[in-house]
Backbone of each chain as nested JSON, in Angstrom:
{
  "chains": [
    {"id": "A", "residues": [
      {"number": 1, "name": "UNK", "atoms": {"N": [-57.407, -51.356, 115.415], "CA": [-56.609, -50.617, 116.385], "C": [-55.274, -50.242, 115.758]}},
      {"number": 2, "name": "UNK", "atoms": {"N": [-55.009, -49.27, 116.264], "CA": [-53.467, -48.641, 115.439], "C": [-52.542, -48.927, 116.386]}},
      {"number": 3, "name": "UNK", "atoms": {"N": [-51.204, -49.085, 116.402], "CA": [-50.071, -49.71, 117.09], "C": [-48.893, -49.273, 116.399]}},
      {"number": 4, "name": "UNK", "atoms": {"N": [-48.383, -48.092, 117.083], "CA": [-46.843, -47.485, 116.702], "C": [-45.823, -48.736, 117.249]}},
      {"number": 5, "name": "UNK", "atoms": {"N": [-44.971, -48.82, 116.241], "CA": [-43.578, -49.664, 116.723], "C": [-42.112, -48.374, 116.575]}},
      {"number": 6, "name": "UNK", "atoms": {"N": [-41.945, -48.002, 117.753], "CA": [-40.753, -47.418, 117.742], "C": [-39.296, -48.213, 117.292]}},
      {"number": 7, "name": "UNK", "atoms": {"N": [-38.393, -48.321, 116.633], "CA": [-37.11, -49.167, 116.905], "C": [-36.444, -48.163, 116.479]}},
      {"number": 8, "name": "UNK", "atoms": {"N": [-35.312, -48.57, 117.665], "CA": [-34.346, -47.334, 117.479], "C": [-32.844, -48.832, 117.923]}},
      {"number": 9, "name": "UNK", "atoms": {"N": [-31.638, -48.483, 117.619], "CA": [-30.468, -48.432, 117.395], "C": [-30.067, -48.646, 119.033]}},
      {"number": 10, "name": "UNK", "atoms": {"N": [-29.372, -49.869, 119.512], "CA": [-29.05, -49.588, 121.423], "C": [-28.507, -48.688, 121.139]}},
      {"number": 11, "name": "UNK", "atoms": {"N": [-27.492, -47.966, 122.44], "CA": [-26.45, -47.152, 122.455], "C": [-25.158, -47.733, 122.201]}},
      {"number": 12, "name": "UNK", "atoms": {"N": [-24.08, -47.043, 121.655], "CA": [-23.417, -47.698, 121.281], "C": [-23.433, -48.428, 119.894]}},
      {"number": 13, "name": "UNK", "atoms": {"N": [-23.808, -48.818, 119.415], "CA": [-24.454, -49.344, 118.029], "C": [-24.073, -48.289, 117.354]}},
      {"number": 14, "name": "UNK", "atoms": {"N": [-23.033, -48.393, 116.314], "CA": [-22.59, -47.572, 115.456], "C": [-23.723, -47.116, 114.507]}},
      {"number": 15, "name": "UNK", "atoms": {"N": [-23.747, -46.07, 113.952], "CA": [-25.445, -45.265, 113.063], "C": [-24.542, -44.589, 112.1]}},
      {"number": 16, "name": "UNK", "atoms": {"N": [-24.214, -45.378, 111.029], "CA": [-23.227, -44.541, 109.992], "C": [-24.622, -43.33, 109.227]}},
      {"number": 17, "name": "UNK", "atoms": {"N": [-25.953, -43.931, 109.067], "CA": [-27.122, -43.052, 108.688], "C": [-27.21, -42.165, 109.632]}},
      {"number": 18, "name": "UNK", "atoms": {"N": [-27.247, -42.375, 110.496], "CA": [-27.09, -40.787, 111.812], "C": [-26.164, -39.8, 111.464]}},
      {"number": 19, "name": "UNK", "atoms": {"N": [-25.038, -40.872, 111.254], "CA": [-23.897, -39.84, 110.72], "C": [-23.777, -38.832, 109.685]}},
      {"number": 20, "name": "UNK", "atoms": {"N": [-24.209, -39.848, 108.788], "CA": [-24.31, -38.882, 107.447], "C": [-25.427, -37.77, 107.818]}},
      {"number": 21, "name": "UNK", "atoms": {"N": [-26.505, -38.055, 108.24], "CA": [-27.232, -37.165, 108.323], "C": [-26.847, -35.689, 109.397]}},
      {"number": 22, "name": "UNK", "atoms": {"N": [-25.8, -36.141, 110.39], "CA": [-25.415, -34.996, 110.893], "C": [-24.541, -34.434, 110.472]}},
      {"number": 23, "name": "UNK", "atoms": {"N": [-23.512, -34.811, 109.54], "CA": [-23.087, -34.267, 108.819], "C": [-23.494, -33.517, 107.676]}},
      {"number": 24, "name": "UNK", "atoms": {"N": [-24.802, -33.735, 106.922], "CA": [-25.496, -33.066, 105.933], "C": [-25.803, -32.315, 107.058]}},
      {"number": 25, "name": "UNK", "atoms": {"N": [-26.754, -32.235, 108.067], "CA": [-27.085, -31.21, 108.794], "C": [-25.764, -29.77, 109.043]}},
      {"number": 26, "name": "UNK", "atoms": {"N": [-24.684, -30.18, 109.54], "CA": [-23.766, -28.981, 109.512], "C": [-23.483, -28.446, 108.32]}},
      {"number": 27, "name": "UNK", "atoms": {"N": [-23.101, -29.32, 107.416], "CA": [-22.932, -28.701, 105.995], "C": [-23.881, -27.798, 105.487]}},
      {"number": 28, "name": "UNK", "atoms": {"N": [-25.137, -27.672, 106.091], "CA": [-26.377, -26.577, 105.483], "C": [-26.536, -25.48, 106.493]}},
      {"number": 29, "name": "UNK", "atoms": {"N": [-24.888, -25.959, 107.282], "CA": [-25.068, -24.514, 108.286], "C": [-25.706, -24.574, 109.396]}},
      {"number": 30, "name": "UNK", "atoms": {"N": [-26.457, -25.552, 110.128], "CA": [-27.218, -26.394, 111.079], "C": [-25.767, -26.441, 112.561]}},
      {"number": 31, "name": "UNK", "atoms": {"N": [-26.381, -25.147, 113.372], "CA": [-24.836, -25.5, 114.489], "C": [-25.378, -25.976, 115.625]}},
      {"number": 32, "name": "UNK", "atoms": {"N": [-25.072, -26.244, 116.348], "CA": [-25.574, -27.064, 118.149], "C": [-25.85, -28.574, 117.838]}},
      {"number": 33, "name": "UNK", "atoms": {"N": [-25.748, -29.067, 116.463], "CA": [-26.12, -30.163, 116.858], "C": [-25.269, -31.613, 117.533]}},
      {"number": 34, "name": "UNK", "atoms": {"N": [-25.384, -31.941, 118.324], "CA": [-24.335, -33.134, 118.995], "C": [-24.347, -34.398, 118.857]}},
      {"number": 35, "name": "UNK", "atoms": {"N": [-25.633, -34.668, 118.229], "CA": [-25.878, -36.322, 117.78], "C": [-27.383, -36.537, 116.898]}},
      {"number": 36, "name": "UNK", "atoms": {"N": [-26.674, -37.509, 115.984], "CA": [-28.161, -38.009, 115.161], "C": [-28.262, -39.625, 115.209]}},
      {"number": 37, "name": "UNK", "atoms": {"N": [-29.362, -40.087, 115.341], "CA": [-29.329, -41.521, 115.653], "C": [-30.801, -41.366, 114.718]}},
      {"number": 38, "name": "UNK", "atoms": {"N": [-30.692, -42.463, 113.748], "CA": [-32.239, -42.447, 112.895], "C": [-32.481, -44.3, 113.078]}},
      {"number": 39, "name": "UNK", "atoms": {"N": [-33.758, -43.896, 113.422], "CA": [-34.002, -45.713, 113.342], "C": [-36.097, -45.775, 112.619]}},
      {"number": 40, "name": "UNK", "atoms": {"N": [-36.633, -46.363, 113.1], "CA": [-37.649, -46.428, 112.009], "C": [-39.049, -46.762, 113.31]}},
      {"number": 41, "name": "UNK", "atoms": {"N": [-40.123, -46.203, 112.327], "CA": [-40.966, -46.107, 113.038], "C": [-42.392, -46.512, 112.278]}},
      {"number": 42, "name": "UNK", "atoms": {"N": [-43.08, -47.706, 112.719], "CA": [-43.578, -48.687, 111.642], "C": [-44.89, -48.669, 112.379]}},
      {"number": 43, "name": "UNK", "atoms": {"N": [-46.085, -48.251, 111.731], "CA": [-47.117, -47.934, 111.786], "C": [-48.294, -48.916, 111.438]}},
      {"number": 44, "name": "UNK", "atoms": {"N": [-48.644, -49.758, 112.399], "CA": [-49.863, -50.734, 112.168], "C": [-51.322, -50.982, 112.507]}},
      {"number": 45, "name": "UNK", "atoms": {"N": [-52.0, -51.462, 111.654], "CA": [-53.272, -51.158, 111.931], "C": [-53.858, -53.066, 112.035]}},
      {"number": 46, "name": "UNK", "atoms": {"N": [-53.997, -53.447, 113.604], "CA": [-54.145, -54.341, 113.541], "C": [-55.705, -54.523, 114.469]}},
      {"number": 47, "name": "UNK", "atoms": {"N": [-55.859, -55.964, 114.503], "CA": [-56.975, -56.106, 115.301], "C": [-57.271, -55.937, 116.838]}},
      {"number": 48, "name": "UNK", "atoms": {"N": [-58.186, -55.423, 116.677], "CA": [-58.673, -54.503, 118.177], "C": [-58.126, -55.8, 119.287]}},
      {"number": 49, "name": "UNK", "atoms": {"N": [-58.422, -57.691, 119.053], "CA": [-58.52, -58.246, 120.356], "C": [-56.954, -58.317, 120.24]}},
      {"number": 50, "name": "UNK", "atoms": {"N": [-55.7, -58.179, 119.345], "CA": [-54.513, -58.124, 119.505], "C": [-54.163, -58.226, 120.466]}},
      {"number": 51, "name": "UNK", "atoms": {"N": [-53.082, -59.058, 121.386], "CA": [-52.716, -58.834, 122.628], "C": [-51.212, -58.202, 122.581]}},
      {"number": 52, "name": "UNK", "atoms": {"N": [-51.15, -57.778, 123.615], "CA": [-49.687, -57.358, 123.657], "C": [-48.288, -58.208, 123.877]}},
      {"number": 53, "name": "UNK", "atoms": {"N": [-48.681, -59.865, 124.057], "CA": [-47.827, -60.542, 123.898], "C": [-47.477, -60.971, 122.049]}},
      {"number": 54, "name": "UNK", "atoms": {"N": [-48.91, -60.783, 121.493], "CA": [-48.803, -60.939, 119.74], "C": [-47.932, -59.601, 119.312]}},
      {"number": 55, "name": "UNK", "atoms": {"N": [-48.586, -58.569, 119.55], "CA": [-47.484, -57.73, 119.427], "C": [-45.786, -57.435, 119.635]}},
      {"number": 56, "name": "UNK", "atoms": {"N": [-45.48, -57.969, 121.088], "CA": [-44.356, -58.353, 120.954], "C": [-43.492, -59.108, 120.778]}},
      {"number": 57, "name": "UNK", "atoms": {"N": [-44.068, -60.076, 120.364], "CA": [-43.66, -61.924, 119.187], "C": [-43.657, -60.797, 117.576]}},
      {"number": 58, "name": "UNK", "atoms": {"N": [-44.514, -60.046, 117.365], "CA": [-44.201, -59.67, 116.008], "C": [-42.875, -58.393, 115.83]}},
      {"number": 59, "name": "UNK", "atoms": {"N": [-42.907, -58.372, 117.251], "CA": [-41.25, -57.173, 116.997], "C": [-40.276, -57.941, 117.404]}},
      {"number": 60, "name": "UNK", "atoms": {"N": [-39.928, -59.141, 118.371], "CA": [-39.109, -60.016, 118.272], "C": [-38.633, -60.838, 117.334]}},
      {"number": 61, "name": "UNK", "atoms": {"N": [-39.551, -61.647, 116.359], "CA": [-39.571, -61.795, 115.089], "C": [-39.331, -61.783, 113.889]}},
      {"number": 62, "name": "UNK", "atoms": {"N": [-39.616, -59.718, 113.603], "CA": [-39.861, -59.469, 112.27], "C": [-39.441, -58.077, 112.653]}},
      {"number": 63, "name": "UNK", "atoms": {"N": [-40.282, -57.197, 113.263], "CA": [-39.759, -55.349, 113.398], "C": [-38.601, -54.92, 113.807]}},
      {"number": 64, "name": "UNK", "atoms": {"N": [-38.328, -56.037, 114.828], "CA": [-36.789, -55.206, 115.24], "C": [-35.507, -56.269, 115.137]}},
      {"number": 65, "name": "UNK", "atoms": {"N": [-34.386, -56.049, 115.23], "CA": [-33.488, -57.174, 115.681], "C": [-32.728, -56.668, 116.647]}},
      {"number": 66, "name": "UNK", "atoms": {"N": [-33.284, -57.729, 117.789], "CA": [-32.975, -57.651, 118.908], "C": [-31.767, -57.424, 119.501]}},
      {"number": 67, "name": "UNK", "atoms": {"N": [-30.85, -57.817, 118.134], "CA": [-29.53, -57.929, 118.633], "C": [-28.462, -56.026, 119.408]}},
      {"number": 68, "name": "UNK", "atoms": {"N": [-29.009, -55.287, 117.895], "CA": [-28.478, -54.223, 118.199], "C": [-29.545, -53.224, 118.015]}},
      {"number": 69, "name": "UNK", "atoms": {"N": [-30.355, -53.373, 118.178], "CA": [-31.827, -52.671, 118.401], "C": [-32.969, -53.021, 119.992]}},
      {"number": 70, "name": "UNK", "atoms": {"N": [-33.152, -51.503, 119.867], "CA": [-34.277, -51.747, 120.853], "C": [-35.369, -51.204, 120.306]}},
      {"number": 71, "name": "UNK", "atoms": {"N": [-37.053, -51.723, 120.961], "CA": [-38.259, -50.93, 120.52], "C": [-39.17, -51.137, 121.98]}},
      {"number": 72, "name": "UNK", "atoms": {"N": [-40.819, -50.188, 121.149], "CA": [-41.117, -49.687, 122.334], "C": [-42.541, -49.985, 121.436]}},
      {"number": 73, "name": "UNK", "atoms": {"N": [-44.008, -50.799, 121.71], "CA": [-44.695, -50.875, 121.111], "C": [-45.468, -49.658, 121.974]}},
      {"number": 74, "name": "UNK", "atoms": {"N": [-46.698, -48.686, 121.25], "CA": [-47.509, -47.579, 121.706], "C": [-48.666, -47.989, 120.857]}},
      {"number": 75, "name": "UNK", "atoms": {"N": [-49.65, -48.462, 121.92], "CA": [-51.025, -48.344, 121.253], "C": [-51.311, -47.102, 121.279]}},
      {"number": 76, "name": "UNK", "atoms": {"N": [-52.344, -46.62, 119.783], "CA": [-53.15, -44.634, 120.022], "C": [-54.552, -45.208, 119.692]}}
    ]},
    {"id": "B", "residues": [
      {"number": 1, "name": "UNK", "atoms": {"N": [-30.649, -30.685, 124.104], "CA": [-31.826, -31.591, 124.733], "C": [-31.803, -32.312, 123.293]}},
      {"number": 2, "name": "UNK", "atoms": {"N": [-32.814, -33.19, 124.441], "CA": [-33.336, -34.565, 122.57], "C": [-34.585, -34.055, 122.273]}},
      {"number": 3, "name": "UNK", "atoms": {"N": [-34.617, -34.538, 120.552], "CA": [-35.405, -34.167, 119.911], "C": [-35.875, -35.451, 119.301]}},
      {"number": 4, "name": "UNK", "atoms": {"N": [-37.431, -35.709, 118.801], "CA": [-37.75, -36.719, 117.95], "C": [-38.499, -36.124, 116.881]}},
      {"number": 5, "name": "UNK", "atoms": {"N": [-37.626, -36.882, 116.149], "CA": [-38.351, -35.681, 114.654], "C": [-39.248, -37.653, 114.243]}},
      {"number": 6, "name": "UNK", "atoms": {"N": [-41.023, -37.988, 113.81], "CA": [-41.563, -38.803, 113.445], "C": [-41.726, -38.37, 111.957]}},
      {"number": 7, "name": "UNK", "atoms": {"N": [-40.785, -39.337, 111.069], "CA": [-41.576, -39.036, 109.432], "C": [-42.116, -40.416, 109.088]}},
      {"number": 8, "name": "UNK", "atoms": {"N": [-43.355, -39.915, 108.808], "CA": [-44.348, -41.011, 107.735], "C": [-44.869, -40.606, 106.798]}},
      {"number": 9, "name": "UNK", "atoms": {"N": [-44.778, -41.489, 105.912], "CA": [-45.746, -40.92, 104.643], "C": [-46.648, -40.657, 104.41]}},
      {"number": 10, "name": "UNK", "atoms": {"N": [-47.085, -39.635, 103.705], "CA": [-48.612, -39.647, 103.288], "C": [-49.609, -40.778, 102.936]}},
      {"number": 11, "name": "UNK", "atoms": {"N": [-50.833, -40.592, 103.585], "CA": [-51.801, -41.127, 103.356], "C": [-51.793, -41.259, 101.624]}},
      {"number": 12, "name": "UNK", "atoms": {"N": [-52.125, -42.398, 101.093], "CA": [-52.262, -42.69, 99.471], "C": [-50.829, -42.794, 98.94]}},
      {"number": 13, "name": "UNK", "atoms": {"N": [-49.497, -42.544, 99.432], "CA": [-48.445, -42.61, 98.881], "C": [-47.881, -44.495, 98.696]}},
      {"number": 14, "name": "UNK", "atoms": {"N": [-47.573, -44.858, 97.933], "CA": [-47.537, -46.182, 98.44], "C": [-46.537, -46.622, 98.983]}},
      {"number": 15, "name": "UNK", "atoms": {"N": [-46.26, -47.746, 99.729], "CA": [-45.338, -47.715, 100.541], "C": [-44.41, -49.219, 100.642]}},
      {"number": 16, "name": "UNK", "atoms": {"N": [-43.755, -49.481, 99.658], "CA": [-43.59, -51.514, 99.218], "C": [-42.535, -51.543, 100.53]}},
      {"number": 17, "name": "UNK", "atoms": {"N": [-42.289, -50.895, 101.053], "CA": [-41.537, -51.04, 102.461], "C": [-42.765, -52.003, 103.098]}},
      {"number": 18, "name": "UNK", "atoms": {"N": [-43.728, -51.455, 103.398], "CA": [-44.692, -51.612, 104.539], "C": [-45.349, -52.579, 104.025]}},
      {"number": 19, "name": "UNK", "atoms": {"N": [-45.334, -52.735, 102.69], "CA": [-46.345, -54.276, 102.049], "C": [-45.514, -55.476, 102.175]}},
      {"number": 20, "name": "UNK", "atoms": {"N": [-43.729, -54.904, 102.458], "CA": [-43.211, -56.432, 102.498], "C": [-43.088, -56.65, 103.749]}},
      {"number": 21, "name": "UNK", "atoms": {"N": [-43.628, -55.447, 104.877], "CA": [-43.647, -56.092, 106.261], "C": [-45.016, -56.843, 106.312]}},
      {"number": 22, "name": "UNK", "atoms": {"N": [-45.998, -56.313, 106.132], "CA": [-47.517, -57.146, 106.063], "C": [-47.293, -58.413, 105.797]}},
      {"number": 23, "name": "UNK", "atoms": {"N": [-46.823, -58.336, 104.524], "CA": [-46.597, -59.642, 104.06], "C": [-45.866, -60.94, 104.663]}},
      {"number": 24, "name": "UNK", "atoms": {"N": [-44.506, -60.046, 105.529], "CA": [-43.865, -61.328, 106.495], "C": [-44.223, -61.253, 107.212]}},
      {"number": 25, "name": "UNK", "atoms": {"N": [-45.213, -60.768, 107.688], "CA": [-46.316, -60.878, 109.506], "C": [-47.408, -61.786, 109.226]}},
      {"number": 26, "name": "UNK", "atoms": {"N": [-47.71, -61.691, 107.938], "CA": [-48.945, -63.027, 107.45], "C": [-48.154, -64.088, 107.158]}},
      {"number": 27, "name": "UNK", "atoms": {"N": [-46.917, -64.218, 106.344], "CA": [-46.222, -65.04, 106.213], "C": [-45.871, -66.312, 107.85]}},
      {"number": 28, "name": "UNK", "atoms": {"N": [-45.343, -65.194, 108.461], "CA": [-45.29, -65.998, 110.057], "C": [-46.936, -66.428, 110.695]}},
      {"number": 29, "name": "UNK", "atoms": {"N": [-47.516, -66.205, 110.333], "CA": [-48.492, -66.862, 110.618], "C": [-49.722, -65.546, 111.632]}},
      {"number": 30, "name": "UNK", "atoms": {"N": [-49.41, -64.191, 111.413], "CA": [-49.914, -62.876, 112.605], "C": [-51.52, -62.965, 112.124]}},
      {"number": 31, "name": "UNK", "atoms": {"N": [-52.029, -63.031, 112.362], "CA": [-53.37, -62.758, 111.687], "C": [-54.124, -61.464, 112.025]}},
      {"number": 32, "name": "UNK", "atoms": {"N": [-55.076, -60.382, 111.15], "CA": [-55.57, -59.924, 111.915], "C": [-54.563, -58.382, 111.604]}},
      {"number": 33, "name": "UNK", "atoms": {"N": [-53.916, -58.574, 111.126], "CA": [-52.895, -57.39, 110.603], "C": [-53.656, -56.801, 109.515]}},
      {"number": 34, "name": "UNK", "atoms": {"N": [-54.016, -54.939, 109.226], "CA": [-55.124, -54.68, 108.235], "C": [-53.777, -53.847, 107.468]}},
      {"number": 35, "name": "UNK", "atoms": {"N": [-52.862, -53.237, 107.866], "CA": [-51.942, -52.442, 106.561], "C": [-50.74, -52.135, 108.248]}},
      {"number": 36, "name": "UNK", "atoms": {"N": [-49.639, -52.051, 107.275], "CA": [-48.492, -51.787, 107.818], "C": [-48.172, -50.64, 106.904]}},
      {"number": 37, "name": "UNK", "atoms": {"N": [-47.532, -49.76, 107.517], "CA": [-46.832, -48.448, 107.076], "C": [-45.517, -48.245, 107.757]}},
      {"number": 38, "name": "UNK", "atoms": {"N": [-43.894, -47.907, 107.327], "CA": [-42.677, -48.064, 107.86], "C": [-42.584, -46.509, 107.462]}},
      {"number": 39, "name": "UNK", "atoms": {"N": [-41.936, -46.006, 108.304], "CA": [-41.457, -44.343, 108.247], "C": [-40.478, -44.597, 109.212]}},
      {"number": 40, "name": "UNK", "atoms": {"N": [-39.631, -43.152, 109.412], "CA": [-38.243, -43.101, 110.102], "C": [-38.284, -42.449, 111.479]}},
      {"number": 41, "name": "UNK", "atoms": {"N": [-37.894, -42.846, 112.534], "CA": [-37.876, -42.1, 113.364], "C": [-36.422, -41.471, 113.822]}},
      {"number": 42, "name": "UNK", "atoms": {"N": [-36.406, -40.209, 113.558], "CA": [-34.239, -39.443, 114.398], "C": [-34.568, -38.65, 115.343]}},
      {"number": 43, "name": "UNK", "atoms": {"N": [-33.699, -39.148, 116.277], "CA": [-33.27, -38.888, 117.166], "C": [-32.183, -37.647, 117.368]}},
      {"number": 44, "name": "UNK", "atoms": {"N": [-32.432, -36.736, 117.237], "CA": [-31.532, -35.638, 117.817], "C": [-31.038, -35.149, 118.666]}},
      {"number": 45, "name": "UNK", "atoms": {"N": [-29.802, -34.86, 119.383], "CA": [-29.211, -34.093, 120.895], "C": [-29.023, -32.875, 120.055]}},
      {"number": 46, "name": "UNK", "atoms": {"N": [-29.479, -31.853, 120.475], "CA": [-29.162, -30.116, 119.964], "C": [-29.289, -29.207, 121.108]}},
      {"number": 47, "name": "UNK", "atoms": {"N": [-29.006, -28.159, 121.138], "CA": [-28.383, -27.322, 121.346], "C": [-30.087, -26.205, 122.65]}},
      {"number": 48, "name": "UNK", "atoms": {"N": [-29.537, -26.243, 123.629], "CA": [-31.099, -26.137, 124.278], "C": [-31.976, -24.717, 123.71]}},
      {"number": 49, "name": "UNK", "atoms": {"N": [-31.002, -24.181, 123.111], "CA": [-31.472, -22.747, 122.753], "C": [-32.136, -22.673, 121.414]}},
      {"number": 50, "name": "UNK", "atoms": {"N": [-31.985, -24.319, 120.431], "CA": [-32.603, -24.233, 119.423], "C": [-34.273, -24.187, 119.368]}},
      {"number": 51, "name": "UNK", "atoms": {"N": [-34.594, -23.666, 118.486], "CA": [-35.937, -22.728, 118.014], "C": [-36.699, -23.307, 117.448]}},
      {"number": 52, "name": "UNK", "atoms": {"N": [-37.775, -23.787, 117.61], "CA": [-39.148, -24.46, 116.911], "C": [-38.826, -24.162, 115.537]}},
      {"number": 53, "name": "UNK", "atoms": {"N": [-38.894, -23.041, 115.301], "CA": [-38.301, -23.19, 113.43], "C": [-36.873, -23.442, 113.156]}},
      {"number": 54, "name": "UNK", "atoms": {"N": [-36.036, -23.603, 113.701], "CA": [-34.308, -24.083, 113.324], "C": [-35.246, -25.871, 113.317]}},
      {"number": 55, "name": "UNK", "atoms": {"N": [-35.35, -26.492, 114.056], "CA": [-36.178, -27.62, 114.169], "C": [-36.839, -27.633, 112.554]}},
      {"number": 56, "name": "UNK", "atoms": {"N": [-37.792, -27.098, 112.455], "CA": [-38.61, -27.227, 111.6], "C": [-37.998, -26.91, 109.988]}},
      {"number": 57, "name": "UNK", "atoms": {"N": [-37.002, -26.385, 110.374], "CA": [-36.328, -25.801, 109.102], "C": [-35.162, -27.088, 108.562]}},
      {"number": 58, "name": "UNK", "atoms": {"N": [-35.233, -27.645, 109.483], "CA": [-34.34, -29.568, 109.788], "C": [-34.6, -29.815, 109.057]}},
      {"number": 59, "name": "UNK", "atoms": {"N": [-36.005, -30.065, 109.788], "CA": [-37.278, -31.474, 108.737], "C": [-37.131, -30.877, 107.333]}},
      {"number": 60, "name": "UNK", "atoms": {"N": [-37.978, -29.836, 106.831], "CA": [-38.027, -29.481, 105.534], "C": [-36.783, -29.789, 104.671]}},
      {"number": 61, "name": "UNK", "atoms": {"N": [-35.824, -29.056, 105.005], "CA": [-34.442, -28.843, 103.976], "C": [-33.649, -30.36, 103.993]}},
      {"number": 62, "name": "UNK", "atoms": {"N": [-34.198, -31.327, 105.044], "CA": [-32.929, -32.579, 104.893], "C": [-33.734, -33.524, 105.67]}},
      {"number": 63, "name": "UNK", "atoms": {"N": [-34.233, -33.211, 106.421], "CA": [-35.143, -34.856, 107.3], "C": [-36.106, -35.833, 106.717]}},
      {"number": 64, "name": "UNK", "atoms": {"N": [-37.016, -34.94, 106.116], "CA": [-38.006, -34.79, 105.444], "C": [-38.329, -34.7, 104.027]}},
      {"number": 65, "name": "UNK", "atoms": {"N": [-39.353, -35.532, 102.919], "CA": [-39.419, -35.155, 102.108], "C": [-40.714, -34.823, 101.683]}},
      {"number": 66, "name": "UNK", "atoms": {"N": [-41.027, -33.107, 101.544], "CA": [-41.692, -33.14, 102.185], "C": [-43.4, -33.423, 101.298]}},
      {"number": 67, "name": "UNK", "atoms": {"N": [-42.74, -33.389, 99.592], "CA": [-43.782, -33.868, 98.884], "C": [-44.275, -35.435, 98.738]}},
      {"number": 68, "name": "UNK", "atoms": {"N": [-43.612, -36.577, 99.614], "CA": [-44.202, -37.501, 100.04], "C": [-44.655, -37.982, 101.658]}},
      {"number": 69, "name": "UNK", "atoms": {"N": [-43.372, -37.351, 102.444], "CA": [-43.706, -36.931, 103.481], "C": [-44.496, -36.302, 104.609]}},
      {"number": 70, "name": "UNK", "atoms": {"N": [-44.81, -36.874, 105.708], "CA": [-45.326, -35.724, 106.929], "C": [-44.226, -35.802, 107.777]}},
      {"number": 71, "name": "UNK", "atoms": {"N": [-44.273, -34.649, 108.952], "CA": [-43.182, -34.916, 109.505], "C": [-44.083, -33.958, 111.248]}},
      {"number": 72, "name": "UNK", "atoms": {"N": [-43.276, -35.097, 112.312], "CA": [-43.723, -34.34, 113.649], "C": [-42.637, -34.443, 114.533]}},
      {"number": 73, "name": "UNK", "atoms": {"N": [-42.384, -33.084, 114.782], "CA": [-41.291, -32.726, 116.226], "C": [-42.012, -33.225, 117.52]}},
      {"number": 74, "name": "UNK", "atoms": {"N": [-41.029, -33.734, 118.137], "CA": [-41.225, -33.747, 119.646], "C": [-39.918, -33.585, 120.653]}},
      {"number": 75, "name": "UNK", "atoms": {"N": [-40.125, -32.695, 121.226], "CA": [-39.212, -32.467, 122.337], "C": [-39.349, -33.328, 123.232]}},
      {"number": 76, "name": "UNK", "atoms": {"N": [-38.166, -33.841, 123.513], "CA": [-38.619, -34.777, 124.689], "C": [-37.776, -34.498, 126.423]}}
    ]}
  ]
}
């Protein structure tokens, strides 16, 4: 079974990589843009009886840190 | 509006990001884990009038790379 892990950055949580990247974005002439926030998106291929409490022991854990991060597990 | 631009790598590209997550998910004891893959997910606020290709022209020139890369827009 495949299992997207979204983690993204809370709000608030400073994103100096967002930054830079919206700043490279204007610098290539890129206008309207108002915010970049980049966080990571971790792609697993685990076993079908997986439960969704194993899944979210392995993003509490290991995928995300809880502290200034949030995530969102998506089975496809 | 927000935008989610999903980059992951190509299929066959290798990925020692994603082998040292496997590795600390077996390490903790996850079983049942067959391959991990880590790619980026950004988050964009732009401009409502921007254009499927201003978007797409993102990814290519700076989001994206795109000879190891895939890359998928989503409006959200």
């Amino acid at each position: 079974m495949k299992v997207r892990v979204h983690v993204s950055l809370k709000p608030g949580v400073l994103d100096p990589q967002g930054r830079a990247v919206h700043h490279a974005l204007e610098g290539l002439g890129f206008t309207g843009v108002q915010d970049v926030r980049v966080g990571r998106l971790i792609e697993l291929e685990v076993a079908d009886d997986t439960t969704d409490a194993t899944l979210d022991d392995m993003c509490r854990r290991l995928l995300a840190n809880g502290v200034v991060e949030n995530y969102r597990v998506e089975r496809v």
